[in-house]
C-alpha positions as CSV (number, residue, x, y, z in Angstrom):
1,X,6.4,40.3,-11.1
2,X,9.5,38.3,-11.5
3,X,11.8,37.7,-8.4
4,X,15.0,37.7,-9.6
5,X,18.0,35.5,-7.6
6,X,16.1,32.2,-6.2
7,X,18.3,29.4,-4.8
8,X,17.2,26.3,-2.6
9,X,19.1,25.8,0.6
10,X,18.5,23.2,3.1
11,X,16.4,24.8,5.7
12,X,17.9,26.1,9.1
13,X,16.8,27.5,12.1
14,X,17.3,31.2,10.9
15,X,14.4,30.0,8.4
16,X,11.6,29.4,11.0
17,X,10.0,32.8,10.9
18,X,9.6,33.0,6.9
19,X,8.5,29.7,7.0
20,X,5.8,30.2,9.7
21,X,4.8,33.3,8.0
22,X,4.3,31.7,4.9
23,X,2.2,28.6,6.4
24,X,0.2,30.9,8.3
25,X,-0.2,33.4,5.1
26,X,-1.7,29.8,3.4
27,X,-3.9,29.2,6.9
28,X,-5.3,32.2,6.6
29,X,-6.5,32.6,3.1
30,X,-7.3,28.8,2.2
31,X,-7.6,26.0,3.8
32,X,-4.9,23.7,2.1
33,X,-3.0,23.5,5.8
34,X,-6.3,22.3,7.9
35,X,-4.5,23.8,10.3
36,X,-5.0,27.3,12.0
37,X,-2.0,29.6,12.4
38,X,1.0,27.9,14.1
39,X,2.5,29.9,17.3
40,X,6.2,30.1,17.9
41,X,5.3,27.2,19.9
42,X,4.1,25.2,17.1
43,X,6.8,26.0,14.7
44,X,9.3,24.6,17.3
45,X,8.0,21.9,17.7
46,X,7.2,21.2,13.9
47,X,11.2,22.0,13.5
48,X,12.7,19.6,16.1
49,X,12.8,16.6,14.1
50,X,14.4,18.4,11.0
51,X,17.1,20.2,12.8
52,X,17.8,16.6,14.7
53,X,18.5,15.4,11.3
54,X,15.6,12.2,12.3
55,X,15.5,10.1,9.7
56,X,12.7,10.9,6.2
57,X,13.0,14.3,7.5
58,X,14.2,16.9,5.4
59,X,13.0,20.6,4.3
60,X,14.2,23.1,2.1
61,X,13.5,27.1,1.0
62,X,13.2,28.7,-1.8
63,X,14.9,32.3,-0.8
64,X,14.9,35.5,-2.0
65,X,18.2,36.8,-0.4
66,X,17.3,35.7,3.1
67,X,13.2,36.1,2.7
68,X,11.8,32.4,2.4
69,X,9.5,32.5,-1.0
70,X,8.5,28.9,-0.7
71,X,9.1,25.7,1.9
72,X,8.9,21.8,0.8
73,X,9.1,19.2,3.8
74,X,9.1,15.6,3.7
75,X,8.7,13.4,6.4
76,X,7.1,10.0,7.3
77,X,4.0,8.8,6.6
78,X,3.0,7.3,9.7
79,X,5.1,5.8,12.4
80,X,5.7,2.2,12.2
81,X,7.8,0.0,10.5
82,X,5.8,-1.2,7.3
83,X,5.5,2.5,6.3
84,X,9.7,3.1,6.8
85,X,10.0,3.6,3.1
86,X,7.1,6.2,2.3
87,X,7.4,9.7,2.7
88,X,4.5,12.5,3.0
89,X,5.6,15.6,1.4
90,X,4.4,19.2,1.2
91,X,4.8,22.5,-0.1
92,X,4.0,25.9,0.1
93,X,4.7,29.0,-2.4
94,X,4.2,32.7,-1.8
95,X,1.9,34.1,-4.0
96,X,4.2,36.2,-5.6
97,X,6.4,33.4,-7.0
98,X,3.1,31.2,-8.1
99,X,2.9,29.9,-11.3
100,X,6.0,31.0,-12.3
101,X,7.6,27.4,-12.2
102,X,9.5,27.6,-9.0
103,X,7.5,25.1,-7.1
104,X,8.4,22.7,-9.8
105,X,11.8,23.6,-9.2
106,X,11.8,23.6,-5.4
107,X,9.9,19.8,-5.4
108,X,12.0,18.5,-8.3
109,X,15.2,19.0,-5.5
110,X,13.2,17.6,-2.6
111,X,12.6,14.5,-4.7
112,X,16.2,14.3,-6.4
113,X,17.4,14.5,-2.4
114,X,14.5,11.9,-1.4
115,X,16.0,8.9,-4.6
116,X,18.8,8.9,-2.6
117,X,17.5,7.3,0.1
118,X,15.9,4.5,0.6
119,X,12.2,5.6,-0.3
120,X,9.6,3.7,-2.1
121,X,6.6,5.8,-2.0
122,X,6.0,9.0,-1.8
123,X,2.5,10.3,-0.6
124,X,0.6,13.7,-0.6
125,X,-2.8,15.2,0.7
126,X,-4.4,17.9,-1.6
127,X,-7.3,20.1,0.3
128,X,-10.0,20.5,-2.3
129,X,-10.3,22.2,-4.5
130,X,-6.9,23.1,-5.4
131,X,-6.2,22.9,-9.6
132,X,-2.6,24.4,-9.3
133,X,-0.9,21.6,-6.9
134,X,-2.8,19.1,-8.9
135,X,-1.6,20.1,-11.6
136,X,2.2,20.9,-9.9
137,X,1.6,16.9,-8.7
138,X,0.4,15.3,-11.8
139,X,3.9,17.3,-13.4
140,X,5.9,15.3,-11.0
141,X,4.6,11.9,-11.6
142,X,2.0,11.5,-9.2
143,X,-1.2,9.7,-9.7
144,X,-4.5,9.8,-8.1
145,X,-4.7,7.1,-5.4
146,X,-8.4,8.8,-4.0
147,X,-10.5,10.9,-2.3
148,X,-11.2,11.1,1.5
149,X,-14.7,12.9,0.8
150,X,-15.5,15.6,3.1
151,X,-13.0,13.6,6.2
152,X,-12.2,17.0,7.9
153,X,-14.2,19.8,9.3
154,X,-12.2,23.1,9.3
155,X,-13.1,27.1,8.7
156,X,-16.9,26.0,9.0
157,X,-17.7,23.4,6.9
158,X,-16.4,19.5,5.7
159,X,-13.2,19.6,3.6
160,X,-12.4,16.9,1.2
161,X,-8.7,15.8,0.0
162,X,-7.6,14.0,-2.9
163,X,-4.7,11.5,-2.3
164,X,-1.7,11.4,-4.5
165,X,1.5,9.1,-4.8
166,X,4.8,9.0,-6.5
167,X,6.9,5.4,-7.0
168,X,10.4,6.3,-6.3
169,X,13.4,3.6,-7.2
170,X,13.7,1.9,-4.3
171,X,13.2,-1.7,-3.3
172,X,13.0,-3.0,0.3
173,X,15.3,-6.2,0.3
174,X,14.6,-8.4,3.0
């Protein structure tokens, strides 16, 4: 069923429940997160460096009138200097909206916010199997970098994930 009245917004504090509902609605009926449900506790702490404003952080929601249909985070990919210009991303739907083009949508704005800064790289981890955000990723412009064969052990048993990356526009100049 269509939901009728979707718009992006940058996401704010008032946000953290429908987004932690979301993530844990993904915890607990896959295992794309590798993670098990995040506590109030969690979420807080996940949120700190987005509502400081910290630098390759930023999030946004897909809502509903205020219900959060879908989250997309970026945020860097490891801490150090060489890796300043790469970004992880991620990005979660409901189930309702799947396949009804609105995570295209949703990570087309991440990434139109993401060229204008200065980001070389982008990087994403895909939990195996998972045809629909390889698909959503290969959409995008992201090609298979590899897989990190069976690398996590999580709900009983060894999970692979297949690496991803997207070139972005800029160049580092010394």
């Amino acid at each position: 069923m269509p939901i009728p009245e979707l718009q992006i917004n940058l996401a704010q504090a008032k946000d953290l429940s429908g987004i932690q509902a979301l993530y844990n609605w993904h915890s607990e009926h896959g295992f794309s997160t590798f993670r098990p449900r995040l506590s109030d506790d969690d979420m807080q702490a996940w949120w700190q460096p987005f509502a400081q404003k910290q630098t390759g952080y930023q999030a946004w929601v897909l809502l509903s009138h205020t219900q959060v249909m879908g989250v997309t985070c970026s945020f860097p990919y490891r801490q150090g200097g060489v890796f300043a210009d790469t970004r992880e991303t991620s990005i979660y739907l409901s189930p309702e909206i799947a396949g009804q083009g609105w995570g295209t949508r949703l990570y087309q704005h991440l990434f139109e916010q993401l060229a204008q800064e200065p980001v070389h790289r982008v990087v994403v981890g895909i939990a195996l199997p998972n045809a629909a955000s390889i698909a959503l990723h290969h959409k995008l412009g992201f090609t298979d970098v590899g897989t990190f064969d069976e690398y996590a052990y999580y709900q009983g048993a060894y999970r692979s994930s297949l690496w991803m990356q997207k070139q972005m526009n800029y160049q580092h100049n010394p």
